[in-house]
N, C-alpha and C positions, 0 to 999 in steps of 0.2 A: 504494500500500500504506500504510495507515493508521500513525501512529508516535504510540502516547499511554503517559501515562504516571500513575504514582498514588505519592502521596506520603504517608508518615506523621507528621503537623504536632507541632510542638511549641510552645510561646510563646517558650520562652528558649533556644532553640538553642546548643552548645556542643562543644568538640571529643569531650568527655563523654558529652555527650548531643544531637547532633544532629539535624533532618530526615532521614529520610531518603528517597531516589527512587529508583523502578524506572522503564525504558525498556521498551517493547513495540513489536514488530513484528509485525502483524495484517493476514490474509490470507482468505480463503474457506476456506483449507484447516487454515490453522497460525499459530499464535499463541505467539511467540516472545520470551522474555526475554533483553533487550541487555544493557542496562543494571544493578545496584544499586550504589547511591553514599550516601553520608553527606555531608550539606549540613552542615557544623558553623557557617556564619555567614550575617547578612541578604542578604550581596553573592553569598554562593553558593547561595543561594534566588529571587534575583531573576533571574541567569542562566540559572538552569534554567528558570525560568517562562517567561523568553524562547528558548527554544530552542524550530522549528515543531512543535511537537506539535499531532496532532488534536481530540485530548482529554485532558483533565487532572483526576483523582479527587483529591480530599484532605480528609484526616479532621480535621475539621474544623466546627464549625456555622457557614454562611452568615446567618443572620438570627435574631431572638430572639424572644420566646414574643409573637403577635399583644395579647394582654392589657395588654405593660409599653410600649406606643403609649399608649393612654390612661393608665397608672400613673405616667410617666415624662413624659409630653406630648414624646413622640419622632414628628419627621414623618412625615407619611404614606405618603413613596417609600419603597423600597429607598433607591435613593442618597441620602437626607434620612437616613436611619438609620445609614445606613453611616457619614457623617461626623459624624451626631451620638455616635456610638460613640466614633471615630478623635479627637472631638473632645478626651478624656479620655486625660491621660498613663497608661501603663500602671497605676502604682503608683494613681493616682488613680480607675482604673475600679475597684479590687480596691476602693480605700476605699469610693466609690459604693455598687457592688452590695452589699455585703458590711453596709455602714448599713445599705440598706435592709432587708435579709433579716433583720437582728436585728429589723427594729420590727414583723415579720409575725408574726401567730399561728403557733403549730403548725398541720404539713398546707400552709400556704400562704408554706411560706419558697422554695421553688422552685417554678416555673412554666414549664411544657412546649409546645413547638411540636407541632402536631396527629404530624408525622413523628419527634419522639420518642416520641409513646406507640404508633404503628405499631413501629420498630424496637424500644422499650427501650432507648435512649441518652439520659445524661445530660443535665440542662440547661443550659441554656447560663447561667443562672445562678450556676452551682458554682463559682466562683472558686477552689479549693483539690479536688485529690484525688478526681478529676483535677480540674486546673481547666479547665474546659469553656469557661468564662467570657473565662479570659484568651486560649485560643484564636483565640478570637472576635474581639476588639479586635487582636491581634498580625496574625490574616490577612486581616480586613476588605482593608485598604486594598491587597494586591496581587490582591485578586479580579477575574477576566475573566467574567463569568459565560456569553459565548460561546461559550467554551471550558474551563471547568471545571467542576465540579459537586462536590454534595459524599457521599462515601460514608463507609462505616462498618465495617471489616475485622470486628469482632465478631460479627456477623450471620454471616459465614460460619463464625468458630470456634466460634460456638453452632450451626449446625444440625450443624456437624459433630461433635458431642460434643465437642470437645477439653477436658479438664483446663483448670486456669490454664496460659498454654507462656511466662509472663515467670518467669525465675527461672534457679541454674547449672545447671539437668538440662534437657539438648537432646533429650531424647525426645517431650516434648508439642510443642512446635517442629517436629520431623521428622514426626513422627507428621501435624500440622496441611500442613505442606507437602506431605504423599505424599500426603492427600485430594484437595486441589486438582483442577478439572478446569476444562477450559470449559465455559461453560454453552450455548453451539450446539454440541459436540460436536466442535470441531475439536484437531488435534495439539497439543498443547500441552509444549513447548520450556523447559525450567527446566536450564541447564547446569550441571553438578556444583560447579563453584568459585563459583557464584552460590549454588546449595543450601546449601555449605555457610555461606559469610555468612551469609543468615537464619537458619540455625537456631543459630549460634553468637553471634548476636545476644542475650545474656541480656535485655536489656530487652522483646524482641521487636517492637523498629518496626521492623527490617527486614523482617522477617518480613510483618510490618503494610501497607511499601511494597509486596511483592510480591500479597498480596488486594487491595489498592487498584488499582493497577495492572492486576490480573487482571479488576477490576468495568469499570474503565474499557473495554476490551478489548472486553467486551460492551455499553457501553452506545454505544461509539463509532456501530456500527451499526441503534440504535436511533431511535425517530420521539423527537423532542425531546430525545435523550441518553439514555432512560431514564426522563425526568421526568414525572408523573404527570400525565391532561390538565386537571387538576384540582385545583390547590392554591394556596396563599397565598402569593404571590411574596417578603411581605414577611416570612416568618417560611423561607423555603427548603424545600429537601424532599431528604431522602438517594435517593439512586440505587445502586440495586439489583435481581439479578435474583429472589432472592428475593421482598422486598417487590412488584416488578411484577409477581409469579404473585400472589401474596395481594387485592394492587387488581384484578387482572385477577377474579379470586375473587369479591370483592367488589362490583364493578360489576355478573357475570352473576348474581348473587345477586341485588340491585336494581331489575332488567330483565324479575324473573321474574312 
C-alpha cells in the first residue's frame, strides 16, 4: 500500500510560519489522510524527507526558465544547475537575480518555464511576493527527483472556484477542502481533527499540504509520476491531474 506524501515549501521556515506535511495512505479503493504536521525547522524537513514514502509532491519550482542557461552561462545538466544555484548564499541569490531583473527592459524582467505558462505559476525569478525564486535555491539541494516531483495546490483552488481561502475567515478554507475528491474516484478519508487544522490554518499551507499530498496520491500511480512524456528536464515540469487531461488534450489535438 502506497505511503506518499505533499508538502507546502517555504524558504525561511519558522515556528510562525513553517512547512508544512501531509501523510497519505493509498489503496485501489481508498485514499486516506494520516498524517498533517508543521515542519517549523531545516532538521525537521530533512527527517521527513527521509521517512519511506513512495512519493513526495512539493510546491515548489525544481529548475529555472531554459533561457537564463544561456543569460546566466549556467550548465547544461540539471545537476550542473542545481549546484550552480546552491552555489549562491541565500541572501546573495536575492542580490543576483534581483540585479539582474533591474537591468531588463519592461515585459522581460521575469522569465517563465514552458510549465508555468501551462499552469499560471509564478516565476521562478520572483524573489519577493511570493518569492518563487528563493524557493528555488532553499529546496534545490534536498531534491530526490526519484521520488518527488513538483506540484502546484493553486490549480486545484482555481478550477474549483474558490475565493482567496488565506486570511481569518475559514469558510473559503472549508469550503476549498469539502471540494476535494480523488481524481480515480476512490474513498477519500480526511479525519475531522485533520479538517479542522487546514482550514484553521489562516495562512493556508496546511491546507496547501493537504492538495499537494492529494496530487501526489494520484500521481503515485501514474507512468513517470504524472510527468509529461515530453518536456525539458532542465527547466522541471509540475504534476498534475489536471494539466495531464489538458496535454492529454493536446497531444490528440496534434495526432489529428
Amino acid at each position: 500500500m502506497p505511503l506518499v506524501s505533499g508538502i507546502d515549501f517555504t524558504s525561511r521556515p519558522s515556528r510562525r510560519k513553517p512547512q508544512w506535511a501531509s501523510a497519505w495512505r493509498v489503496s485501489s479503493s481508498r485514499v486516506e489522510l494520516v498524517e498533517l504536521v508543521p515542519l517549523p525547522t531545516w532538521s525537521d524537513y530533512a527527517a521527513w524527507l527521509a521517512r519511506p514514502f513512495d512519493l513526495i509532491g512539493i510546491d515548489h519550482p525544481f529548475g529555472l526558465p531554459r533561457e537564463m542557461q544561456g543569460e546566466w552561462g549556467v550548465p547544461e545538466t540539471w545537476e550542473g544547475m542545481r549546484d550552480w544555484v546552491t552555489s549562491f548564499e541565500p541572501a546573495a541569490w536575492r542580490e543576483f537575480v534581483s540585479a539582474w531583473r533591474a537591468g531588463q527592459p519592461p515585459g522581460r524582467k521575469f522569465r517563465y518555464r514552458a510549465t508555468d505558462h501551462e499552469a499560471g505559476s509564478q516565476s521562478p525569478l520572483n524573489t519577493v511576493n511570493p518569492p518563487v525564486g528563493m524557493m528555488l535555491r532553499a529546496g534545490l539541494p534536498y531534491l530526490d527527483r526519484t521520488r518527488m516531483v513538483e506540484v502546484y495546490p493553486s490549480l486545484t483552488a482555481r478550477a474549483a472556484g474558490v475565493r482567496p481561502y488565506k486570511g481569518l475567515d475559514p469558510s473559503p478554507r472549508q469550503g476549498l477542502l469539502a471540494s476535494l475528491n480523488d481524481h480515480r474516484g476512490r474513498e477519500l478519508v480526511i479525519p475531522p481533527a485533520m479538517a479542522e487544522v487546514a482550514t484553521q490554518d489562516t495562512e493556508g499551507d496546511a491546507l496547501d499540504a493537504v492538495i499537494a499530498g492529494l496530487t501526489a496520491a494520484w500521481a503515485v500511480d501514474e507512468p513517470r509520476f504524472g510527468l509529461p512524456e515530453r518536456y525539458d528536464d532542465w527547466e522541471g515540469a509540475i504534476v498534475d491531474p489536471l494539466l495531464s487531461a489538458k496535454r492529454s488534450t493536446s497531444s490528440a489535438e496534434l495526432t489529428k
